[in-house]
MDAnalysis code that builds the backbone (N, CA, C; Angstrom):
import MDAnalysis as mda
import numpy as np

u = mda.Universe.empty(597, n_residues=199, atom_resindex=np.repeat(np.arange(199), 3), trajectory=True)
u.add_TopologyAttr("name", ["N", "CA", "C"] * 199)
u.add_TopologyAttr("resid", np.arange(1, 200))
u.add_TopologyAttr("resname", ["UNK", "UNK", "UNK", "UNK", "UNK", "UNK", "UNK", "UNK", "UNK", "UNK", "UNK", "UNK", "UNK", "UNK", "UNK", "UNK", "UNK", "UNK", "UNK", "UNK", "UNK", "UNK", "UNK", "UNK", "UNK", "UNK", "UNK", "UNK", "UNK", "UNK", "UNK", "UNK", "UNK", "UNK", "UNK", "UNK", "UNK", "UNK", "UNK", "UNK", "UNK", "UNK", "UNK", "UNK", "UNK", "UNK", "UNK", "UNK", "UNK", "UNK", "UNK", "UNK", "UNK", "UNK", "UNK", "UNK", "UNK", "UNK", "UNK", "UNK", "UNK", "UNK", "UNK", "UNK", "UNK", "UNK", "UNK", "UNK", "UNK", "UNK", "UNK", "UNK", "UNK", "UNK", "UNK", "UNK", "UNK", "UNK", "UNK", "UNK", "UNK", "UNK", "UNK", "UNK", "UNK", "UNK", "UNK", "UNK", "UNK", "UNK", "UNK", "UNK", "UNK", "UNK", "UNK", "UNK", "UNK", "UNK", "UNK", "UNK", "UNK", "UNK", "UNK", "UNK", "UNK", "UNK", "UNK", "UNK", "UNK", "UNK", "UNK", "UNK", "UNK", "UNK", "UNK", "UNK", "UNK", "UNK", "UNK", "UNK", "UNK", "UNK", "UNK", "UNK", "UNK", "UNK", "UNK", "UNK", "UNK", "UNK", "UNK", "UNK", "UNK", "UNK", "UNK", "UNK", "UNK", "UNK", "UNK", "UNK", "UNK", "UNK", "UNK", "UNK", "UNK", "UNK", "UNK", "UNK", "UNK", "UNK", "UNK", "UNK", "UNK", "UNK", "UNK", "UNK", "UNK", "UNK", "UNK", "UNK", "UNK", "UNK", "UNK", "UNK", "UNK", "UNK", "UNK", "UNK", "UNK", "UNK", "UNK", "UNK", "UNK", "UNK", "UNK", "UNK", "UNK", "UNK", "UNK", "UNK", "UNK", "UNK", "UNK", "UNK", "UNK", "UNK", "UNK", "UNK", "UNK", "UNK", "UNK", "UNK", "UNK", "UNK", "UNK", "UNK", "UNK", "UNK", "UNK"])
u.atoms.positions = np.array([
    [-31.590, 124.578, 25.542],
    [-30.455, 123.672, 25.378],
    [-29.263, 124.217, 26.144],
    [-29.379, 124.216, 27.328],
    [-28.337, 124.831, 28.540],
    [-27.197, 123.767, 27.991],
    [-26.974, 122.793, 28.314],
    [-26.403, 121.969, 28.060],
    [-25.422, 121.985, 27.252],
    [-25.807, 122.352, 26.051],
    [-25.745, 122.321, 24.261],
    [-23.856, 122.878, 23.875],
    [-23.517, 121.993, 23.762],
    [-21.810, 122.618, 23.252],
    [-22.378, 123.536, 21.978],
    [-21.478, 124.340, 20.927],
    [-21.673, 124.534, 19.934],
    [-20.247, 124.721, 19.034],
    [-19.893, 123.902, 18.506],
    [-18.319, 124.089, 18.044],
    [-18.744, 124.576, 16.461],
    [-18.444, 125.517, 15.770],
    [-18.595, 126.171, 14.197],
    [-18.019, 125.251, 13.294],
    [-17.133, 124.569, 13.960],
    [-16.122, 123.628, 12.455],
    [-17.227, 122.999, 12.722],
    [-18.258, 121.850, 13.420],
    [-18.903, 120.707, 13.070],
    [-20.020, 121.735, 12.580],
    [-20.612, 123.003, 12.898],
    [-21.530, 123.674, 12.209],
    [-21.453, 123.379, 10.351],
    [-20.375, 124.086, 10.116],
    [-19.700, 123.947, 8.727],
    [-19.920, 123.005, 8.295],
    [-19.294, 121.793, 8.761],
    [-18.850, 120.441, 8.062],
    [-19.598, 119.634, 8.004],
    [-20.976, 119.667, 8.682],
    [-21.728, 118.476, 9.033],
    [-22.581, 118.143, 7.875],
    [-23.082, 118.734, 6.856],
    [-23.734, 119.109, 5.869],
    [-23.063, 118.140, 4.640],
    [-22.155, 118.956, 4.127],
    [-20.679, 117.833, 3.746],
    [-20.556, 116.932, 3.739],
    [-19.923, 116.383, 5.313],
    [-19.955, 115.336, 5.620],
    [-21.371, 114.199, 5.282],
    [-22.423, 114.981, 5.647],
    [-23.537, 114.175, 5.453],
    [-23.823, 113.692, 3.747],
    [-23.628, 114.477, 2.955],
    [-23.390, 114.076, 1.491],
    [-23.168, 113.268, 0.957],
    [-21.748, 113.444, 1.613],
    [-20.529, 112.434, 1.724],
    [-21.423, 111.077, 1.776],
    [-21.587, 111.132, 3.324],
    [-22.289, 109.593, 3.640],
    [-23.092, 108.812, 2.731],
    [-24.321, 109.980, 2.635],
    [-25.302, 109.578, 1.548],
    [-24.551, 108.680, 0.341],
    [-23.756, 109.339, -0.559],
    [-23.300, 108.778, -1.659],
    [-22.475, 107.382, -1.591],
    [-21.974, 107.042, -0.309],
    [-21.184, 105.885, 0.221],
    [-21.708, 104.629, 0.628],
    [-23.147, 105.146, 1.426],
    [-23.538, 104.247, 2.601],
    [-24.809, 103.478, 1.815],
    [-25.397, 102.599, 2.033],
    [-26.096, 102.019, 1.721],
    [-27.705, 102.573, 2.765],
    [-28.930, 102.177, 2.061],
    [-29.999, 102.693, 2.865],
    [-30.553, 102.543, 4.080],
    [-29.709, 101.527, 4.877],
    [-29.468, 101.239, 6.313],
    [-28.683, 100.836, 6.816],
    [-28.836, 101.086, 8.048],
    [-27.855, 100.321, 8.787],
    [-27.607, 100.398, 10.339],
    [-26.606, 99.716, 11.005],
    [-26.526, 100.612, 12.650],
    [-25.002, 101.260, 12.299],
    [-25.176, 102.136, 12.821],
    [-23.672, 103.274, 13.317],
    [-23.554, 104.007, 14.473],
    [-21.537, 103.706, 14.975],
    [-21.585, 104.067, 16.202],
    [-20.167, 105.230, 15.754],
    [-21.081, 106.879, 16.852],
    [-20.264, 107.831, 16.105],
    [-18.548, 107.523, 16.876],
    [-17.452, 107.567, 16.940],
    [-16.595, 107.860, 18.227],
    [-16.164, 109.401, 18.690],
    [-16.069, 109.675, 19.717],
    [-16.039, 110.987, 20.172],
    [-16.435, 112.151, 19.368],
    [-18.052, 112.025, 19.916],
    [-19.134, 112.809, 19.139],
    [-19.208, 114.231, 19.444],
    [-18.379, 114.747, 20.665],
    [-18.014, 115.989, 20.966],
    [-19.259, 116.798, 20.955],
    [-19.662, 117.819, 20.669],
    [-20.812, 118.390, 21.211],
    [-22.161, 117.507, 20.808],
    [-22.305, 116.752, 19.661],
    [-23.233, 115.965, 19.518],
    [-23.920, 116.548, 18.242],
    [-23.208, 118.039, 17.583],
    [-23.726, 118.372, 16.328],
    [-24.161, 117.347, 14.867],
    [-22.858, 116.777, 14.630],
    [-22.498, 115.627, 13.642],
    [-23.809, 114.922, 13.766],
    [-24.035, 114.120, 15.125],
    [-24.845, 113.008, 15.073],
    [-25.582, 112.741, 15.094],
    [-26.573, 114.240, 15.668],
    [-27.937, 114.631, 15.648],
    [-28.071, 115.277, 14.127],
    [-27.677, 116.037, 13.097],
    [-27.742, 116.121, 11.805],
    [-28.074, 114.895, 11.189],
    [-27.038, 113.941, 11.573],
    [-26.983, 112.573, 10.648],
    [-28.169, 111.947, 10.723],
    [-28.848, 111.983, 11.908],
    [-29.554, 110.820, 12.233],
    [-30.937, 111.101, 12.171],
    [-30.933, 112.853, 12.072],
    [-32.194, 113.529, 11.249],
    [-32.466, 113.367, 9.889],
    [-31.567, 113.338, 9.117],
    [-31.393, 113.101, 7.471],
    [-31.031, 111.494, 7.099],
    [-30.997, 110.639, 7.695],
    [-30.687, 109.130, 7.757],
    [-31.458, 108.189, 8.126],
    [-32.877, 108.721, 7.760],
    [-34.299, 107.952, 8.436],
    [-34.144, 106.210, 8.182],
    [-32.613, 106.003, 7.784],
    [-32.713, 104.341, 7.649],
    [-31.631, 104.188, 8.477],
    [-30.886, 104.633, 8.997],
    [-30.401, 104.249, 10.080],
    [-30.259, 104.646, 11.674],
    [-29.739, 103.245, 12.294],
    [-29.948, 103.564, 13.715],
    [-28.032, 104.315, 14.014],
    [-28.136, 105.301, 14.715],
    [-27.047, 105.678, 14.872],
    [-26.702, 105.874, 16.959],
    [-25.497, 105.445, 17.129],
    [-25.103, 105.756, 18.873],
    [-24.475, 106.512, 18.716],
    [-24.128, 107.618, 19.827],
    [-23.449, 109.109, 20.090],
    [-22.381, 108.048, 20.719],
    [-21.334, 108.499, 21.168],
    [-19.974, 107.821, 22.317],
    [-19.231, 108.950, 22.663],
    [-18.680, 109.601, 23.539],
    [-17.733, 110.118, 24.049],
    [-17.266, 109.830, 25.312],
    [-15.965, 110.014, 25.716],
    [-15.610, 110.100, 27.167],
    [-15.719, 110.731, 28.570],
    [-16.187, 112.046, 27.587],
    [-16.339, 113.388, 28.189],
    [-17.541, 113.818, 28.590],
    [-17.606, 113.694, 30.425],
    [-19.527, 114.202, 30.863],
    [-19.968, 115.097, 30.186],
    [-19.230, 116.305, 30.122],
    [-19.882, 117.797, 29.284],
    [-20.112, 117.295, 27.362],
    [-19.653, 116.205, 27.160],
    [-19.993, 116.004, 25.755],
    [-21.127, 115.577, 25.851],
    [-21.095, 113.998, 26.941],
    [-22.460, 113.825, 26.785],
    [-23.840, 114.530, 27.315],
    [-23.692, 115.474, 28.255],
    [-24.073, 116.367, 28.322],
    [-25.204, 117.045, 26.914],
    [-24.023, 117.329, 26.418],
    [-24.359, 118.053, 24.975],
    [-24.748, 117.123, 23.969],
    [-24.582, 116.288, 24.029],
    [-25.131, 115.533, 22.980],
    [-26.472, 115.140, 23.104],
    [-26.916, 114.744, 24.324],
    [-28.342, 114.488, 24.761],
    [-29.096, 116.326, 24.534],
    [-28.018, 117.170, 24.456],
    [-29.238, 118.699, 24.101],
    [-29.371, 118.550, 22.858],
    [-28.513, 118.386, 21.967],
    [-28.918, 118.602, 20.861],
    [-29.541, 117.226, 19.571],
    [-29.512, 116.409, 20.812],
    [-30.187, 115.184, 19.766],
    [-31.343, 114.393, 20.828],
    [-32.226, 115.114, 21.538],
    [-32.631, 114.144, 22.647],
    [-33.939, 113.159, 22.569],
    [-33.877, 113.375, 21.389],
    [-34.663, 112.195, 21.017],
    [-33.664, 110.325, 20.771],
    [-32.656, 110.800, 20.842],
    [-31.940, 109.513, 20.117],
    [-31.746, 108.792, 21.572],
    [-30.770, 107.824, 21.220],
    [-30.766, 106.793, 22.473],
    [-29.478, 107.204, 23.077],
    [-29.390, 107.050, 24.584],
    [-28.295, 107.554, 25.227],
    [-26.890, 107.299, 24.609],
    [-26.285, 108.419, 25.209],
    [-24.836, 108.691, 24.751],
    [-23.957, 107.413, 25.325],
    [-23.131, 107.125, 24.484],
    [-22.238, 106.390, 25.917],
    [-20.778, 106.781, 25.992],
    [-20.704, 106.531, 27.512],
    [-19.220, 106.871, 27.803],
    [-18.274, 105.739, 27.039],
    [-17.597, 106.172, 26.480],
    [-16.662, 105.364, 25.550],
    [-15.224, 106.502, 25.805],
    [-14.373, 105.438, 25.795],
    [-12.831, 105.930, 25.972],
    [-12.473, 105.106, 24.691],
    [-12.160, 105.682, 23.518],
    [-11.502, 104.647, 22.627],
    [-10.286, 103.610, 23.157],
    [-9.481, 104.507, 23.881],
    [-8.325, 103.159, 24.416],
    [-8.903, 101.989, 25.373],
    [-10.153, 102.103, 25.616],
    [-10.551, 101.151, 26.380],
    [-10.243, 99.823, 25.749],
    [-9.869, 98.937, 26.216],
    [-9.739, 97.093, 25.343],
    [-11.287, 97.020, 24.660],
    [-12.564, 97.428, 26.133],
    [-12.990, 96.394, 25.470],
    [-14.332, 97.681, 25.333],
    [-14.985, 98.022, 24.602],
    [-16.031, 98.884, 24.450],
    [-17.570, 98.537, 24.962],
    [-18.402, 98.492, 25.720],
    [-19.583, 98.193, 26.158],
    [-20.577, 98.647, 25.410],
    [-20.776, 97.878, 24.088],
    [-21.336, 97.930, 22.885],
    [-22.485, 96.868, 22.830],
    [-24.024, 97.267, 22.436],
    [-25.003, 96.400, 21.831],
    [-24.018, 95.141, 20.793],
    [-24.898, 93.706, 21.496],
    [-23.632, 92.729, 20.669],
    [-23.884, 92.609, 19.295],
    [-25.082, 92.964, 18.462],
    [-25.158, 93.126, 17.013],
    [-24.114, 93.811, 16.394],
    [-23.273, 93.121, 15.048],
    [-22.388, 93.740, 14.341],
    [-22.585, 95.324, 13.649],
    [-21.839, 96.199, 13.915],
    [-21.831, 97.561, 13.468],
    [-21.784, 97.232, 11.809],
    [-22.386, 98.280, 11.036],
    [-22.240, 98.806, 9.440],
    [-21.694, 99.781, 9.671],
    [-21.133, 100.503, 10.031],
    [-20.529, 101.670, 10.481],
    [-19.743, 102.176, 11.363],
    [-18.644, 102.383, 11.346],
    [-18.064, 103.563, 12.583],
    [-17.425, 104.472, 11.991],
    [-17.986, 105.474, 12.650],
    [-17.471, 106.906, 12.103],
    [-16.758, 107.745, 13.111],
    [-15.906, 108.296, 12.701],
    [-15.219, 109.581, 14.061],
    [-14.664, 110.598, 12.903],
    [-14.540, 111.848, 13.526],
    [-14.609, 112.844, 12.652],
    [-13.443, 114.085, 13.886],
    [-12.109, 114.161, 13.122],
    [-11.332, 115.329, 14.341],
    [-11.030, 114.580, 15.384],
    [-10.854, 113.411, 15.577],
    [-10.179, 113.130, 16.786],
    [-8.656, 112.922, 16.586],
    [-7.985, 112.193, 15.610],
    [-7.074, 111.447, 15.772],
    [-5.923, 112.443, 15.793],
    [-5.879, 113.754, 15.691],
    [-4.738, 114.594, 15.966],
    [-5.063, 115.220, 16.697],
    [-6.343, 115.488, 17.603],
    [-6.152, 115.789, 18.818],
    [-6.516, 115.032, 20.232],
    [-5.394, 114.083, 19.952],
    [-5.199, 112.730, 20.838],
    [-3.945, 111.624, 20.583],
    [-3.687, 110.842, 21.202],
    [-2.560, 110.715, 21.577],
    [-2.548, 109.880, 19.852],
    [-1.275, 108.971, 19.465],
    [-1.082, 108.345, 18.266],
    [-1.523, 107.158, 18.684],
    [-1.669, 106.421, 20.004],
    [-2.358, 105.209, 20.416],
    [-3.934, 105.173, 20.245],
    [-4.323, 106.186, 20.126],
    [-6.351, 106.258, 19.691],
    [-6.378, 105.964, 17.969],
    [-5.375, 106.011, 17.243],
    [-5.103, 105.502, 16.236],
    [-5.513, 103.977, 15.853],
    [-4.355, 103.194, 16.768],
    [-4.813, 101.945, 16.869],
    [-5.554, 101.367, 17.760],
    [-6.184, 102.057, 18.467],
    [-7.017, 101.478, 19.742],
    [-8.483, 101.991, 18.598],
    [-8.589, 102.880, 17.688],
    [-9.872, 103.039, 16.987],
    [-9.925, 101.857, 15.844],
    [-8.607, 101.338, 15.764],
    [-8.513, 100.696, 14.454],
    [-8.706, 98.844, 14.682],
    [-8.177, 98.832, 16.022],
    [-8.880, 97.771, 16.968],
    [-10.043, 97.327, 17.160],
    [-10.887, 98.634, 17.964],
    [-12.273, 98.298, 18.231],
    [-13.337, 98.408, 16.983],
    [-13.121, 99.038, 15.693],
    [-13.593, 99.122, 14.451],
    [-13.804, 97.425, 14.506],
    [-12.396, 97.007, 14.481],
    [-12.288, 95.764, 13.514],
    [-13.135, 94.541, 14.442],
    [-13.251, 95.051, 15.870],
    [-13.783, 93.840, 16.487],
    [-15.575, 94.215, 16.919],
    [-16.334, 95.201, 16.279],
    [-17.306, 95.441, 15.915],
    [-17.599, 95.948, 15.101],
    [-17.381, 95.765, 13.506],
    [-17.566, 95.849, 12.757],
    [-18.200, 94.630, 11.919],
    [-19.185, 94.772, 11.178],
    [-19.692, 93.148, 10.532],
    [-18.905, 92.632, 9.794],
    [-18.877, 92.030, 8.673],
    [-17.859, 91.621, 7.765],
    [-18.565, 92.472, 6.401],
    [-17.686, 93.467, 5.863],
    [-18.300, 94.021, 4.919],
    [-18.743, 95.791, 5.751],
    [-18.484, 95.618, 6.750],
    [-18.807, 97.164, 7.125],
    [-18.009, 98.250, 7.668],
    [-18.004, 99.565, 7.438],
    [-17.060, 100.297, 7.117],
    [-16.663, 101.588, 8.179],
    [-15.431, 101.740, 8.150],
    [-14.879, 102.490, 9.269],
    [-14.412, 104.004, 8.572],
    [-15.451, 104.969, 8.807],
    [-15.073, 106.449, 8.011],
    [-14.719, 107.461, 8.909],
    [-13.221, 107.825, 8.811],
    [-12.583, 109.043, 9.339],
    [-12.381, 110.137, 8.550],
    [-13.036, 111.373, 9.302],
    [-13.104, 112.606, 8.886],
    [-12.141, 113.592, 9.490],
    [-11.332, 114.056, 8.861],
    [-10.201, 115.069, 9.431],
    [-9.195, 115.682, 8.594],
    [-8.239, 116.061, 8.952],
    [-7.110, 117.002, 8.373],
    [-5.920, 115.487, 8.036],
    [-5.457, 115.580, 7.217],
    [-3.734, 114.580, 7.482],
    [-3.007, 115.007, 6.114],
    [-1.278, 114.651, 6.368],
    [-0.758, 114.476, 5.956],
    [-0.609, 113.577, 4.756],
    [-0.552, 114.385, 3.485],
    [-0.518, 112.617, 2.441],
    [0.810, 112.908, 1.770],
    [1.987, 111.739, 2.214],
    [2.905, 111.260, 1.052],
    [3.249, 111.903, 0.192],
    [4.097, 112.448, -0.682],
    [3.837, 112.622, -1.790],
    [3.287, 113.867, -2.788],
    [2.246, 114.635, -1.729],
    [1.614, 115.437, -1.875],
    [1.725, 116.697, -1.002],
    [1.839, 118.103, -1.481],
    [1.820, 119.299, -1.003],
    [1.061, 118.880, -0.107],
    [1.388, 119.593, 1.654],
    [0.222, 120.306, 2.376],
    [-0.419, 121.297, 2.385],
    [-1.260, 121.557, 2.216],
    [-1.837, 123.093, 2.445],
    [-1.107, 123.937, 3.305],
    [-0.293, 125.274, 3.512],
    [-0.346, 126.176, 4.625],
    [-0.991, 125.873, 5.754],
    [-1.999, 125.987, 5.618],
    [-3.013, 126.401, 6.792],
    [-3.109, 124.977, 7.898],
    [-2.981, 123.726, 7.007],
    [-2.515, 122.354, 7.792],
    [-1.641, 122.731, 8.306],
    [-0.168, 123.357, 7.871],
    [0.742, 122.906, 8.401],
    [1.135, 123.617, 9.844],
    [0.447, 125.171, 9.583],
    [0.249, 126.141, 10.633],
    [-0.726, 125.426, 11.675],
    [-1.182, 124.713, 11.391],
    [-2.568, 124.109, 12.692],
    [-1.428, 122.801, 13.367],
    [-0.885, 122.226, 12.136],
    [-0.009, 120.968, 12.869],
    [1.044, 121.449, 14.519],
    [1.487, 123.104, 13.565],
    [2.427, 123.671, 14.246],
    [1.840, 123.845, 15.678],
    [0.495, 124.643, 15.790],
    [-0.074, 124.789, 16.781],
    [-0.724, 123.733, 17.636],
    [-1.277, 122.648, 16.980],
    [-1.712, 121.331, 17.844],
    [-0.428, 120.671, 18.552],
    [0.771, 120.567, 17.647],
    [2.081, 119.999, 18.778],
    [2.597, 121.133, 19.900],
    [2.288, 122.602, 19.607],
    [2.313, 123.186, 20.615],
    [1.796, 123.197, 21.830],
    [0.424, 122.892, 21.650],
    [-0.520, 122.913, 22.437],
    [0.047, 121.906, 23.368],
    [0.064, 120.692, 22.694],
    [0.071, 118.982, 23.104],
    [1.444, 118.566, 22.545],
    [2.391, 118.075, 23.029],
    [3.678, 117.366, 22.016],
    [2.491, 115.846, 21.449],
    [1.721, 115.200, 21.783],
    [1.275, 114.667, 21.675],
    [-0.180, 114.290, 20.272],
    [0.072, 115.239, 20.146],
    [-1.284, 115.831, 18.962],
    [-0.759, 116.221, 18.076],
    [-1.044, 116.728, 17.098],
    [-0.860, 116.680, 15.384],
    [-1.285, 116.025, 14.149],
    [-1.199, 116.636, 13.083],
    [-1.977, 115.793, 12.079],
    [-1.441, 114.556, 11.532],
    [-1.521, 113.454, 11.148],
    [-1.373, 112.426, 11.365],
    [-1.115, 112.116, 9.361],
    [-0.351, 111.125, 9.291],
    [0.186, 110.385, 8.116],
    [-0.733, 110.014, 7.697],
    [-1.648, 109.752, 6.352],
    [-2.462, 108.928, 5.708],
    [-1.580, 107.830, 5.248],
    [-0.603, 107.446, 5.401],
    [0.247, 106.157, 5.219],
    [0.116, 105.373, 6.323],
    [0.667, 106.217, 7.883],
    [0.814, 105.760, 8.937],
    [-0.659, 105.243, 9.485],
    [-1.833, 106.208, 9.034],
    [-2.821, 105.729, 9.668],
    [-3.171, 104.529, 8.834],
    [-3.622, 104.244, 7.570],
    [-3.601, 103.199, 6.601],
    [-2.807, 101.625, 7.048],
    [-1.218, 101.779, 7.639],
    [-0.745, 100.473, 8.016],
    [-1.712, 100.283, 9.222],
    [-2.145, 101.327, 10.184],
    [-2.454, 100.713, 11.152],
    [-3.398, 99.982, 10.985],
    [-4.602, 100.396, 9.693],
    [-5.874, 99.779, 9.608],
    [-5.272, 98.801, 9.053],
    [-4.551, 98.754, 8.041],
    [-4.165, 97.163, 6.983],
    [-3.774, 95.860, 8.413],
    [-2.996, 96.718, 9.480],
    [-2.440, 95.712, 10.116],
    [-4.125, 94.914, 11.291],
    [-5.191, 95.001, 11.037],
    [-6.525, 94.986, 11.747],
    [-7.469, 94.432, 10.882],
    [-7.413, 94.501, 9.465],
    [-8.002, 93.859, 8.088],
    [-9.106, 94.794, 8.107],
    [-8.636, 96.338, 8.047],
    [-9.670, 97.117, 7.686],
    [-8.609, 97.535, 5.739],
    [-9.231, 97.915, 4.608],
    [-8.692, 98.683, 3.939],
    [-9.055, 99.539, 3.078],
    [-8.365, 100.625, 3.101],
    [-8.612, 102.064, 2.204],
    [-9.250, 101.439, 0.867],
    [-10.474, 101.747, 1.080],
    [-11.260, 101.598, -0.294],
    [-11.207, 102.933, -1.254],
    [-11.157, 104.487, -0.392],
    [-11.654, 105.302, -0.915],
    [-11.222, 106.875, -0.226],
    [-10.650, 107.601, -0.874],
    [-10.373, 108.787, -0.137],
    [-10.829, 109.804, -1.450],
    [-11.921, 110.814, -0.333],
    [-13.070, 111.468, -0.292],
    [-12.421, 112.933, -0.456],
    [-11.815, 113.744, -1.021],
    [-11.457, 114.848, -0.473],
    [-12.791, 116.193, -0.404],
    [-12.276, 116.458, 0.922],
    [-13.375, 117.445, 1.508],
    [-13.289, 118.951, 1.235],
    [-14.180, 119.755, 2.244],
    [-13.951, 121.465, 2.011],
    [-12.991, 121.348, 3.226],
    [-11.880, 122.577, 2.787],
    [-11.160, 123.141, 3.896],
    [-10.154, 121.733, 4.219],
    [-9.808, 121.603, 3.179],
    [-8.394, 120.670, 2.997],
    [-8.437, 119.833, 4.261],
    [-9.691, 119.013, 4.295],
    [-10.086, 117.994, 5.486],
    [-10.304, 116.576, 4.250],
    [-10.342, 115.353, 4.459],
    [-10.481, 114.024, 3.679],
    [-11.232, 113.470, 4.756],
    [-11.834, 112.765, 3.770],
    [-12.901, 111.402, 4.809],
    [-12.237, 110.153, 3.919],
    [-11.839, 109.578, 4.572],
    [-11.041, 108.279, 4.672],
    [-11.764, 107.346, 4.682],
    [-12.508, 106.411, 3.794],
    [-13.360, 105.319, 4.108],
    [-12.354, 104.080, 3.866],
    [-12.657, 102.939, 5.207],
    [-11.973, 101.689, 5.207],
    [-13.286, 100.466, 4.976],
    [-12.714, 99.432, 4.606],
    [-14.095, 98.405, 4.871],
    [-13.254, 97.210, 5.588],
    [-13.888, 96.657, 6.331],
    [-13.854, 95.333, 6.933],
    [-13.564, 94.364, 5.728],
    [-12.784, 93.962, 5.252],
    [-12.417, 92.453, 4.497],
    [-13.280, 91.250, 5.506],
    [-13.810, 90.342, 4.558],
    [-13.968, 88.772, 5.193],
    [-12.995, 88.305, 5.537],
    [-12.752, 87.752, 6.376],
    [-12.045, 86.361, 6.571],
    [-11.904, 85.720, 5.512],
    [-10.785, 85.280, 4.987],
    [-10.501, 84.124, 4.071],
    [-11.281, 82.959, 4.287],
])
């Protein structure tokens, strides 16, 4: 697996996360990951998820790269830019979109450009789960958030951990809504939204 990224946080978390899913998701479905980054997450998932069909997406050659090492049985990666308008997606409605660590390290427009393309492939009834670090309202941050916030706007003025309020209007304003917040290991939340019907 020349190829093969290996990042330790998705080592850690993927396990978790997968739990997570289990207890949420129903016994099938299709799911499309967004910026699947080395391809750890999605090749786990889709080993332990014998009822669903799952797509890798990133922007990045060396991701997809890596994602085809460590899952190469699954179906090709695709280049996906979340800010893209329009995503070059199988036209069957998604049960799923998942992204996990992107939205603070990327601009605050992948926010609503994820909260966009969720809502315009998503079925009616199917659900948009973000996995990451944020800010909640109301509530102490951890240290160790706030030291990483410090260092991600260093890095990037552009990056940082992100509002669970701010991200929430963006989905309400798309007719996705917070059904459910998941709290994780290592003061990370998985955020599940669902697609509302149409009136």
């Amino acid at each position: 697996m020349t190829n093969a990224l290996h990042s330790p946080a998705a080592e850690r978390n993927k396990q978790p996360i997968l739990d997570a899913l289990l207890r949420v998701l129903p016994p099938q479905g299709r799911a499309l990951e967004i910026a699947s980054g080395s391809g750890q997450h999605v090749a786990h998932f889709a080993a332990n998820m014998p009822g669903w069909s799952w797509l890798a997406s990133d922007p990045n050659q060396q991701a997809l790269a890596s994602i085809n090492a460590h899952w190469p049985s699954g179906p090709a990666p695709l280049q996906l830019d979340v800010l893209q308008p329009h995503w070059a997606l199988p036209p069957a409605p998604l049960d799923l979109v998942f992204s996990a660590n992107m939205l603070h390290i990327s601009p605050w427009a992948t926010c609503t450009a994820l909260m966009q393309g969720a809502a315009r492939h998503l079925g009616d009834g199917g659900l948009l789960i973000i996995y990451g670090p944020f800010i909640v309202p109301g509530e102490p941050t951890a240290p160790s958030n706030l030291a990483f916030d410090v260092d991600l706007r260093r890095r990037n003025q552009a990056w940082g951990l992100r509002s669970l309020a701010e991200v929430q209007i963006q989905a309400q304003s798309q007719g996705l809504r917070l059904r459910q917040t998941v709290t994780m290991p290592a003061n990370n939340l998985l955020l599940i939204f669902g697609k509302e019907a149409p009136q």
